[in-house]
C-alpha positions as CSV (number, residue, x, y, z in Angstrom):
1,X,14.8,-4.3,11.6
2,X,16.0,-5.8,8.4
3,X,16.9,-4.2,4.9
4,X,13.6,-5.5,3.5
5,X,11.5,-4.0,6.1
6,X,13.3,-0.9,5.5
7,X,13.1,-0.6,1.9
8,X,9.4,-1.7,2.4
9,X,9.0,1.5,4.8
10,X,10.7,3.7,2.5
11,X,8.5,2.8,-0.5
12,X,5.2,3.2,2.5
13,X,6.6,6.7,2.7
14,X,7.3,7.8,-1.0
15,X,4.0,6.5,-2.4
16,X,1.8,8.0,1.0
17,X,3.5,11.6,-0.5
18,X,3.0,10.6,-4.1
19,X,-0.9,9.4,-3.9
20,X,-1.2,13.4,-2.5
21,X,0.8,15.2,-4.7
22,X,-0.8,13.6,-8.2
23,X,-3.2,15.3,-10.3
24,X,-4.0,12.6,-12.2
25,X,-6.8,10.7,-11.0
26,X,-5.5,7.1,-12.5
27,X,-2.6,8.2,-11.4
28,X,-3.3,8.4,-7.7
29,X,-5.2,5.2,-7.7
30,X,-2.4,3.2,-9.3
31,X,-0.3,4.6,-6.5
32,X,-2.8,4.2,-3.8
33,X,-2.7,0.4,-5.0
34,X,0.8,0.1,-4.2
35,X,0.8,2.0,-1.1
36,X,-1.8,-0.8,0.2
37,X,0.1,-3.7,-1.2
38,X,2.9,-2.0,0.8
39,X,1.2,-2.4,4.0
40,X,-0.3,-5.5,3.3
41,X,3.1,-7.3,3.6
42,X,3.9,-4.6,6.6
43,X,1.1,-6.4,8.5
44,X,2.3,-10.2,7.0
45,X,5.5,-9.3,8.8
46,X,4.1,-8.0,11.6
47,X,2.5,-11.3,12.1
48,X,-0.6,-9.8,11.6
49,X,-2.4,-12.2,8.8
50,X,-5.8,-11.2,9.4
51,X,-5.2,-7.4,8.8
52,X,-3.0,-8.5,5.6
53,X,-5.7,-10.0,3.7
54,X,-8.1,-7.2,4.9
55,X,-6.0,-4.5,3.7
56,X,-4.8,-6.3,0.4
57,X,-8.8,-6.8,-0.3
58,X,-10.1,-3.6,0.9
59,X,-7.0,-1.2,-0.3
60,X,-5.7,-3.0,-3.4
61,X,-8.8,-4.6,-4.4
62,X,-12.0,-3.1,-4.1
63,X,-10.6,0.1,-4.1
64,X,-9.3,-0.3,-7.5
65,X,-12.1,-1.7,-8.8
66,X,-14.8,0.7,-8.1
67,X,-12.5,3.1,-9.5
């Protein structure tokens, strides 16, 4: 495992507790935004394309967006 993965993992784990401990709404979106962006390029290294773009579309995007 390399140091990117790593730091990737430990931002996957701060923003997963953050997105439940927020009151604010925004707030928790925002941060659910990066938590999906976060796995997105977990999956892209993972040599998993196809669940990359599905989770950068479904959790980044249209998430957002219908907020």
């Amino acid at each position: 495992m390399d140091i990117f993965s790593l730091i990737m993992i430990l931002i996957l784990i701060a923003s997963a507790v953050a997105v439940s401990s927020i009151r604010s709404l925004l707030g928790a979106v925002i941060v659910f935004m990066v938590y999906s962006l976060v796995m997105a390029i977990l999956w892209e290294q993972l040599n998993a394309p196809d669940l990359a773009i599905t989770e950068a579309a479904v959790g980044a995007g249209i998430t957002t967006l219908l907020f």
